[in-house]
N, C-alpha and C positions, 0 to 999 in steps of 0.2 A: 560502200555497198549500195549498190544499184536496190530501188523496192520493187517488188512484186505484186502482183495483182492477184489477192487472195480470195476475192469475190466482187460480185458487181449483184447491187442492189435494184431491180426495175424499179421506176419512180410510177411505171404505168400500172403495177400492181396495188392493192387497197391499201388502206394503213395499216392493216392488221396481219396482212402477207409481210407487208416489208418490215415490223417489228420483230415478224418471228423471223423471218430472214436476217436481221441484225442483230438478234439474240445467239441465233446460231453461229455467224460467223464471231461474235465476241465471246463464245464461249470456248471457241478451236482455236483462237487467236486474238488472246484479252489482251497483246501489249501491241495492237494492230494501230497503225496511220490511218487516219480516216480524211478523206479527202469529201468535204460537203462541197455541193455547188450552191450557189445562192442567186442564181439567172432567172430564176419565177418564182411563184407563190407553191408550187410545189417543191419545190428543190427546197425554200424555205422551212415549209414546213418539217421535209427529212431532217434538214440540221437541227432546227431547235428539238426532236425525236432523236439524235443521237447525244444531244448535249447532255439531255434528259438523264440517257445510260451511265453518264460518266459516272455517278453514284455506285451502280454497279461493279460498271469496270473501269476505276480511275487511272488505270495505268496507262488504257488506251490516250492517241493521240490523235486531237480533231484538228484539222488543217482546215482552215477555211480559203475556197477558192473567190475571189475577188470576181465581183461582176466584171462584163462588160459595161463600158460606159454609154454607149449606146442606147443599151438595156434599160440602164440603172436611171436614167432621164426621163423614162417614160413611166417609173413607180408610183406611187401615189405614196403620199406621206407616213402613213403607216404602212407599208412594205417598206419603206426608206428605215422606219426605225427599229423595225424588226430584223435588216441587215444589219444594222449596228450594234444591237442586241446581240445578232448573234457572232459576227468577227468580234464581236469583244471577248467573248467568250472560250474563241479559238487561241489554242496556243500556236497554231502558225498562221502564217496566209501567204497566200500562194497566187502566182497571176499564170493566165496560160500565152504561153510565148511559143513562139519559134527558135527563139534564140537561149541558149544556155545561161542557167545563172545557178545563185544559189537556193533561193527560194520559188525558182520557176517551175513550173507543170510542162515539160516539153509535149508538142502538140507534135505527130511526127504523120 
């Protein structure tokens, strides 16, 4: 079963838009895939704001997307262990590709 894209969360909106924006969609769809990025200190921040919810709604699933490494070389030590922090936390992780796999984010 192919996933669908049930909502998309602006990372440009405040924290307080995008809580109640992921309040809502966890409320329509509590056993929803959640796909966090973790490529800046905002995207960061959203994931460790959705881990938060899992209390909420534990049924939901947090996917974590894997940096680029590119990216990930230019962190400073604490954004380094706050990505660890939080891909620990994911029950999956996900890398974005071109090429098909199992655990892949096709990029199309």
């Amino acid at each position: 079963m192919k996933p669908i894209t049930i909502g998309c969360i602006r990372l440009s909106d405040t924290t307080e838009i995008r809580e109640q924006a992921l309040d809502a969609l966890l409320q329509n769809h509590p056993n929803a895939r959640l796909l966090v990025g973790v490529n800046d200190e905002m995207e960061l921040a959203f994931a460790a704001c959705v881990l938060r919810k899992r209390a909420a709604f534990p049924q939901m699933e947090v996917c974590g997307v894997l940096a680029c490494e590119t990216i990930a070389n230019n962190w400073s030590e604490e954004t380094r262990d706050l990505f660890f922090c939080i891909m620990e936390q994911c029950v999956r992780k996900a890398m974005l590709t071109t090429e098909e796999g199992e655990d892949n984010v096709l990029i199309q």
